[in-house]
C-alpha positions, 0 to 999 in steps of 0.5 A: 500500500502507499505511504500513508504520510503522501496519502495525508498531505494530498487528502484534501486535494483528492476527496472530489477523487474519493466522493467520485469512487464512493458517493455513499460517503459522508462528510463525517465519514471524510472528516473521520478518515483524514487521509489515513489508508487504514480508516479509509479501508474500514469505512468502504468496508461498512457503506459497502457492505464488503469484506475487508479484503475486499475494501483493501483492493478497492482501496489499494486500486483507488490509490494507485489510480491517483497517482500520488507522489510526494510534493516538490519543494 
């Protein structure tokens, strides 16, 4: 899985990205996540009603897809 750190430093620019891929989610669910990968796998789970393994891959493939690279000075 991606470095979480990255994931957290860009959060804010990707929720569009993440109310995209589950629209099911709610503001509180995003406030609750925070960019960490390990939230976001437990609440996909739960609104999706699927295991976590599966949320795990769901998550993973939503992450690689956006490409998220550290930023530049």
């Amino acid at each position: 899985m991606i470095n979480g750190n990255l994931l957290k430093e860009q959060w804010y620019e990707r929720i569009n990205d993440l109310r995209e891929r589950w629209p099911d989610l709610t503001q509180s669910d995003v406030d609750y996540i925070e960019g960490d990968p390990n939230k976001l796998i437990k609440v996909v789970a739960k609104r999706r009603h699927i295991p976590q393994e599966e949320a795990i891959r769901d998550v993973n493939d939503f992450i690689s897809r956006l490409k998220v690279r550290p930023k530049l000075a």
